[in-house]
MIDOSE-1310 file (N, C-alpha, C; in nm, 2 decimals, decimal comma, always signed):
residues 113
xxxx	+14,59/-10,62/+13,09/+14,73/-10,60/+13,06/+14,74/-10,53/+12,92; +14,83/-10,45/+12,90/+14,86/-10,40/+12,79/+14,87/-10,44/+12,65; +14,86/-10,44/+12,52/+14,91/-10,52/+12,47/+15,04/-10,57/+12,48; +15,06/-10,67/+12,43/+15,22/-10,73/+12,41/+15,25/-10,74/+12,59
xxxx	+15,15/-10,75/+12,67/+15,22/-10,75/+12,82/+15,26/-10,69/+12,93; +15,30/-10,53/+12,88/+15,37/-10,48/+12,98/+15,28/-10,44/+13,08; +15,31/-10,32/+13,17/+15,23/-10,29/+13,27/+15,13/-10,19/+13,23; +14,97/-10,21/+13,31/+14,87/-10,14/+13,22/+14,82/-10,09/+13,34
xxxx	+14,82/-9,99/+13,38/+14,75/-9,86/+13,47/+14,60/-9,86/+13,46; +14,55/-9,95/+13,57/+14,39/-9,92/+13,55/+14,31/-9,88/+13,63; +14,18/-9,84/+13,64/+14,11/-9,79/+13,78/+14,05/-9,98/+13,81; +14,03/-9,99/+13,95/+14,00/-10,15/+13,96/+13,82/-10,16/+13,93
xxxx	+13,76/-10,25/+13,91/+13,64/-10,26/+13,86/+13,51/-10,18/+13,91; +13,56/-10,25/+14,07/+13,41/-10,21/+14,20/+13,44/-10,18/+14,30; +13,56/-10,17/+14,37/+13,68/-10,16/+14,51/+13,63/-10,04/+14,55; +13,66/-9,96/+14,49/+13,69/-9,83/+14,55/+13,81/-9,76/+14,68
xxxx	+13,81/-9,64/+14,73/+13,94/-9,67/+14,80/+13,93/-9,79/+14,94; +14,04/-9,84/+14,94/+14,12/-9,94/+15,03/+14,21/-9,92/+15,13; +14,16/-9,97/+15,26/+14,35/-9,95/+15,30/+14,37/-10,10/+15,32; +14,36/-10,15/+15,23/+14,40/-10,32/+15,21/+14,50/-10,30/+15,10
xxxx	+14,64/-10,37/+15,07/+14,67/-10,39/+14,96/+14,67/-10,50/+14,91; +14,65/-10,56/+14,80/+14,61/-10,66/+14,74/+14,71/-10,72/+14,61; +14,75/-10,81/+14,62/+14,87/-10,87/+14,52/+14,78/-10,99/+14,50; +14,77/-11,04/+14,33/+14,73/-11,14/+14,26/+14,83/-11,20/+14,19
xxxx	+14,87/-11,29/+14,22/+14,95/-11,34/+14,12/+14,94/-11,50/+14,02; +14,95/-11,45/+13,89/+14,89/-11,58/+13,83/+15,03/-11,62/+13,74; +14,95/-11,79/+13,67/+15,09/-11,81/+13,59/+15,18/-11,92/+13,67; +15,27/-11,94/+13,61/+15,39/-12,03/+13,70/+15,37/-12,18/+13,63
xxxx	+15,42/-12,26/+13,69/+15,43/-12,41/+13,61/+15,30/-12,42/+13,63; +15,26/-12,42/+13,76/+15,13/-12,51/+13,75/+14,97/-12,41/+13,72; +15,02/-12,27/+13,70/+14,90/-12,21/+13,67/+14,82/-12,18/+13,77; +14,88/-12,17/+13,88/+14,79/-12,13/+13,98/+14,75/-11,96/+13,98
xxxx	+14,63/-11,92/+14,04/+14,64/-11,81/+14,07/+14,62/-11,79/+14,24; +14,72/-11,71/+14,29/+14,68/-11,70/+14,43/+14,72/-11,52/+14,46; +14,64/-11,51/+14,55/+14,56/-11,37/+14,59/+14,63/-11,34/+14,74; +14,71/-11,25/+14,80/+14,71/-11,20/+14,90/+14,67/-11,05/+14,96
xxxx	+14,56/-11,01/+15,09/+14,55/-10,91/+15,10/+14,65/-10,86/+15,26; +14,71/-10,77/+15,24/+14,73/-10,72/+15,39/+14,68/-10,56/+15,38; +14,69/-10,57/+15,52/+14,70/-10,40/+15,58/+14,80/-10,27/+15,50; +14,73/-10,21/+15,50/+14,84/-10,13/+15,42/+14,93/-10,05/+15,50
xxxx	+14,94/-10,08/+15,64/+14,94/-9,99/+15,78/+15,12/-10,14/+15,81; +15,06/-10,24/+15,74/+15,17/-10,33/+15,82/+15,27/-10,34/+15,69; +15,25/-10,27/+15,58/+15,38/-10,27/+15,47/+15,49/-10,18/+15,53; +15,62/-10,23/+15,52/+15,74/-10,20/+15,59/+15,75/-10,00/+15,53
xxxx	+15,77/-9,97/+15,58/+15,82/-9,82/+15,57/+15,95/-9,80/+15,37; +16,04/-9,93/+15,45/+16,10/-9,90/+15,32/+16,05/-9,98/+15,18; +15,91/-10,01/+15,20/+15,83/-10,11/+15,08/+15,76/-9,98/+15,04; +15,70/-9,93/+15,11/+15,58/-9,78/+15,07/+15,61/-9,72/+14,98
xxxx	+15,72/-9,66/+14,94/+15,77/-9,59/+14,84/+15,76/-9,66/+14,69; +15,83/-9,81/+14,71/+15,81/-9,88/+14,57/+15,66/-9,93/+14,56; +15,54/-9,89/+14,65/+15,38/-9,97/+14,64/+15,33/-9,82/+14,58; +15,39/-9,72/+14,67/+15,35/-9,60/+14,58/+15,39/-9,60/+14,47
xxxx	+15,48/-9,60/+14,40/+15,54/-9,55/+14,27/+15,48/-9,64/+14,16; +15,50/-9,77/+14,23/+15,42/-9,88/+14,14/+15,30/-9,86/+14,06; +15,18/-9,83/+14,18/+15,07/-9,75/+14,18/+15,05/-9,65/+14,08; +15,13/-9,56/+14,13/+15,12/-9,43/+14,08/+15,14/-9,39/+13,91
xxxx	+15,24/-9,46/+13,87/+15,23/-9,43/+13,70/+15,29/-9,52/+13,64; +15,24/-9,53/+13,53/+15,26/-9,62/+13,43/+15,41/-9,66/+13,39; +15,41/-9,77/+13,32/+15,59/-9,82/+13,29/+15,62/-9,78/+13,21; +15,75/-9,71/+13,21/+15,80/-9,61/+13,10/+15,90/-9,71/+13,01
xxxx	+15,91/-9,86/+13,04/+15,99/-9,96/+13,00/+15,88/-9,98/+12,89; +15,97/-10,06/+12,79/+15,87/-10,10/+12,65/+15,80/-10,29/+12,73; +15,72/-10,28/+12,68/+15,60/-10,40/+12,72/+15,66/-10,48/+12,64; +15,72/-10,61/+12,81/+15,78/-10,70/+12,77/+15,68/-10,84/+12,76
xxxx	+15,54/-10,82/+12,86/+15,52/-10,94/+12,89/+15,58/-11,00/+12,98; +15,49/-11,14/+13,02/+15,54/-11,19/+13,12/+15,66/-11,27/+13,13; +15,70/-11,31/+12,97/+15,84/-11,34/+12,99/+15,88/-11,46/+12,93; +15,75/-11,58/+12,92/+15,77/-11,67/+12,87/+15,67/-11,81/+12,94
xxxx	+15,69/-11,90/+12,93/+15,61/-12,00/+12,96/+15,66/-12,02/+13,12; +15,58/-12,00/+13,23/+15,63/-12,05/+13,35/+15,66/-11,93/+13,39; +15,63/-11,81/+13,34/+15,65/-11,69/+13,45/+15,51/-11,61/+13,51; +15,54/-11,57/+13,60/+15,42/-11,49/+13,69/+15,40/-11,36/+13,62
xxxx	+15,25/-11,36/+13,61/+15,20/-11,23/+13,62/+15,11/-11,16/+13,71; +15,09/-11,05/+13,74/+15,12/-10,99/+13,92/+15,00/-10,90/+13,87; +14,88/-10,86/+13,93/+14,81/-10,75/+13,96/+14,81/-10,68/+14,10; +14,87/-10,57/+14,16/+14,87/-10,50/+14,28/+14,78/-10,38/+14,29
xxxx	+14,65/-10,43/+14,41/+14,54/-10,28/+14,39/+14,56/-10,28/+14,55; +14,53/-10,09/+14,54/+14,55/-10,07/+14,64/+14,48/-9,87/+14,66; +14,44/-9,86/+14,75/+14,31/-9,71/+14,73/+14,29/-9,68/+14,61; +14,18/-9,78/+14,55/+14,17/-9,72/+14,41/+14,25/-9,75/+14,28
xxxx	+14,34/-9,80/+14,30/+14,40/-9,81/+14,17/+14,46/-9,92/+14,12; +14,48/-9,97/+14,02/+14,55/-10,14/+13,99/+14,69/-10,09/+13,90; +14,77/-10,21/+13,85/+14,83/-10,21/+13,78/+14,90/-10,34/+13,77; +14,86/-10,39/+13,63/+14,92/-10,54/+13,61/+15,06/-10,52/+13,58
xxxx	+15,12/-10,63/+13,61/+15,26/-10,63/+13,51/+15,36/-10,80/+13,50; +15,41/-10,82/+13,43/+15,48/-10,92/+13,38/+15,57/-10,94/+13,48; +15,66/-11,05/+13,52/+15,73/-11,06/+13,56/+15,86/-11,05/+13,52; +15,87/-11,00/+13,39/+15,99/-10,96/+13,33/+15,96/-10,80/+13,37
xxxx	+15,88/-10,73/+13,37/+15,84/-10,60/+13,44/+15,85/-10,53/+13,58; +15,91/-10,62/+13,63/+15,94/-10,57/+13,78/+16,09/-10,55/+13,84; +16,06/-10,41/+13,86/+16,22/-10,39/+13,86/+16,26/-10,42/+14,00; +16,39/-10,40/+14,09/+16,45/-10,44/+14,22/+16,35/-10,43/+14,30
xxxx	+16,29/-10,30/+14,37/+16,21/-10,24/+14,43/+16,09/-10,30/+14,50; +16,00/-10,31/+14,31/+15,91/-10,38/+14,30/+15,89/-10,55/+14,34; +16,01/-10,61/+14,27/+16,00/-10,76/+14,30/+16,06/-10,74/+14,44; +16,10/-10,65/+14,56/+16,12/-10,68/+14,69/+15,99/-10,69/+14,74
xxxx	+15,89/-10,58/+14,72/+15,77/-10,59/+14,70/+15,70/-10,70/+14,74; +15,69/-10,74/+14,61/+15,63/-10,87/+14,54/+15,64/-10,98/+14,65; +15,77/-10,97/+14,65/+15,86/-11,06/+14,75/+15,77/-11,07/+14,91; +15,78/-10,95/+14,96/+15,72/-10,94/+15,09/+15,60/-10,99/+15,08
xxxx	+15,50/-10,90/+14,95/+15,40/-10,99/+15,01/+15,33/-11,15/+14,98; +15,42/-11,22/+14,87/+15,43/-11,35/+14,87/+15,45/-11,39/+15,00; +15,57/-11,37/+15,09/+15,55/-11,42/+15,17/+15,46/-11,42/+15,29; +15,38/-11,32/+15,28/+15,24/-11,31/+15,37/+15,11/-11,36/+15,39
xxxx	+15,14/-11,42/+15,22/+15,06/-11,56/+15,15/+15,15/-11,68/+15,21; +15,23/-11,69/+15,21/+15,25/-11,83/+15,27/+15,28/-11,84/+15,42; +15,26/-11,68/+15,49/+15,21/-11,70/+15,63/+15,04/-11,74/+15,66; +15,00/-11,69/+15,56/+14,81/-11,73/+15,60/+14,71/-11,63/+15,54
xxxx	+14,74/-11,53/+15,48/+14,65/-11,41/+15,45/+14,65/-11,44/+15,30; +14,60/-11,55/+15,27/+14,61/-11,58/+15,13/+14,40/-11,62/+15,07; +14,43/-11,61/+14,98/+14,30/-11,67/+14,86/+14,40/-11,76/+14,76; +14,33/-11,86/+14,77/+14,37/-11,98/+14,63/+14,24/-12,00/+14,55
x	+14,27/-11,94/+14,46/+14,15/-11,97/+14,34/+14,16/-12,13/+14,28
């Protein structure tokens, strides 16, 4: 993560290209961190645009952080590329996103660390 929080554009460590996308999300009351991968073939048509854009370049918003005690912080990789961001960092788009694939974790396609 960037300093101060905001969203930090990285290449991922050992991945290489994917057609998995991959949402980590840590933080929350209880500090969990849990991990969902899906297909990148099964993200909705009108989700691809905000997984692309996401992806693709850095937050032009000033680095807020994740917001405070009890908020999530989100890593999304996907062919190659990551990008952390705060939960104060996610704009409409993104937290529908977010959204979708949280819930794909609590259909079954989940990792709990």
């Amino acid at each position: 993560m960037a300093a101060g929080g905001g969203a930090d554009l990285t290449s991922p460590t050992a991945a290489g290209a994917s057609t998995t996308v991959e949402l980590e999300r840590t933080g929350g009351f209880a500090g969990l961190t849990r991990t969902v991968r899906v297909p990148r073939a099964e993200v909705p048509h009108e989700l691809a645009g905000a997984l692309d854009r996401t992806l693709a370049a850095p937050s032009t918003r000033p680095a807020r952080g994740a917001g405070g005690a009890d908020r999530f912080t989100y890593v999304l990789r996907h062919d190659g590329q990551q990008v952390q961001l705060g939960e104060a960092d996610l704009d409409p788009e993104t937290r529908q996103l977010v959204s979708w694939l949280m819930a794909r974790f609590a259909a079954g396609r989940l990792r709990e660390d």
